[in-house]
C-alpha positions as CSV (number, residue, x, y, z in Angstrom):
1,X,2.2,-2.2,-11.4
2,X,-1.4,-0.5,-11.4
3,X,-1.9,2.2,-9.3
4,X,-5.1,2.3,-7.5
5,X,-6.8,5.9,-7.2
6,X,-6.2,8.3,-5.0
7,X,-8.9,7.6,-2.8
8,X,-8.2,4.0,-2.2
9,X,-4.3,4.6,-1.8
10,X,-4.6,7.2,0.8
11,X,-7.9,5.1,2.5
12,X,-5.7,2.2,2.7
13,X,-2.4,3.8,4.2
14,X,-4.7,5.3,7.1
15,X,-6.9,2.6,7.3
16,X,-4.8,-0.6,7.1
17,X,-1.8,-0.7,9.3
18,X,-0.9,-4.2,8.0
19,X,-1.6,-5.8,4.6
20,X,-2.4,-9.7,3.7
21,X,-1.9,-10.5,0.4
22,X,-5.5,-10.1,0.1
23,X,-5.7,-6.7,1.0
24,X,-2.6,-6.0,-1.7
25,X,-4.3,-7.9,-4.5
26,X,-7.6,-5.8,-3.9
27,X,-5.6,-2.8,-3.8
28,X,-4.0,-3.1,-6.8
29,X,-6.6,-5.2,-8.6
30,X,-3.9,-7.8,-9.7
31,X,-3.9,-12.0,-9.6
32,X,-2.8,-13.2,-6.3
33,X,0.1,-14.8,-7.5
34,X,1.1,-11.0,-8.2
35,X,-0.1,-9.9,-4.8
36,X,2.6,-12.5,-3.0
37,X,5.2,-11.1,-5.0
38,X,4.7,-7.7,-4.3
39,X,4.1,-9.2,-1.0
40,X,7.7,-10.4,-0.8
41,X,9.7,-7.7,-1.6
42,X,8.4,-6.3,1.2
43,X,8.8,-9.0,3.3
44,X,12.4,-9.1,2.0
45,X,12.8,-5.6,3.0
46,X,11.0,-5.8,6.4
47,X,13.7,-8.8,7.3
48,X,16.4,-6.7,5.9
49,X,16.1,-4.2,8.2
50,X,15.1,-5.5,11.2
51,X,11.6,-4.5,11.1
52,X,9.2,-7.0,12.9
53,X,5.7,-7.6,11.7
54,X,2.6,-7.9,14.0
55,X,1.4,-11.3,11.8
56,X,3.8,-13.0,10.0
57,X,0.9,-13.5,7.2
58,X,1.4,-9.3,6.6
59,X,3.4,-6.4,5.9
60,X,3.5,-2.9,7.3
61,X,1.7,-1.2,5.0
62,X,3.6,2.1,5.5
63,X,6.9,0.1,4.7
64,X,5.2,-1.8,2.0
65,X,4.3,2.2,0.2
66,X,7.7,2.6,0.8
67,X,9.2,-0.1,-1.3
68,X,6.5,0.8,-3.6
69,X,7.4,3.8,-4.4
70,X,3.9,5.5,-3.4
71,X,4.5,8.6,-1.5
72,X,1.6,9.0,0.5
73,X,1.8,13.1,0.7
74,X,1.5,13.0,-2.7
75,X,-1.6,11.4,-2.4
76,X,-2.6,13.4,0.2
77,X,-2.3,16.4,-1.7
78,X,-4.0,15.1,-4.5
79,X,-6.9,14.3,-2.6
80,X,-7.2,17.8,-1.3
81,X,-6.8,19.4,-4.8
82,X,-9.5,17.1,-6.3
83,X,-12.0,17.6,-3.1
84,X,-11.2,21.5,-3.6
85,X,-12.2,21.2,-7.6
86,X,-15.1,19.6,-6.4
87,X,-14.2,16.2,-8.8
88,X,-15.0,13.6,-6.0
């Protein structure tokens, strides 16, 4: 899996509160094929535990980080540190 940057990750959490498989392949750059899969686990996980989506077509993107593994204060923090360095 291909992490985006830092920008885009915390841009999407806040900016996206559901994801289509086009909105996962763009985010991390991958074939679409790949995008349904990563698509699915969280779908998988979503059904699992009860969690409803707004469009069956998407995910909940805070889930989907979730299941991931992106931990979006990381990110946050990140961001900060590089806008306080003066790097972006």
């Amino acid at each position: 899996m291909k992490v985006p940057d830092t920008e885009k990750v915390v841009y999407t959490y806040y900016g996206k509160p559901e994801l289509s498989s086009s909105d996962i392949k763009d985010f991390f750059e991958c074939s679409g094929r790949t995008a349904t899969e990563y698509k699915k686990k969280v779908q998988e996980y979503m059904a699992a535990n009860g969690i409803p989506s707004w469009n069956p077509s998407t995910v909940n993107t805070s889930i989907a980080f979730k299941v991931w593994g992106l931990n979006i204060e990381e990110y946050e923090e990140r961001l900060k540190k590089l806008r306080q360095l003066k790097l972006i």
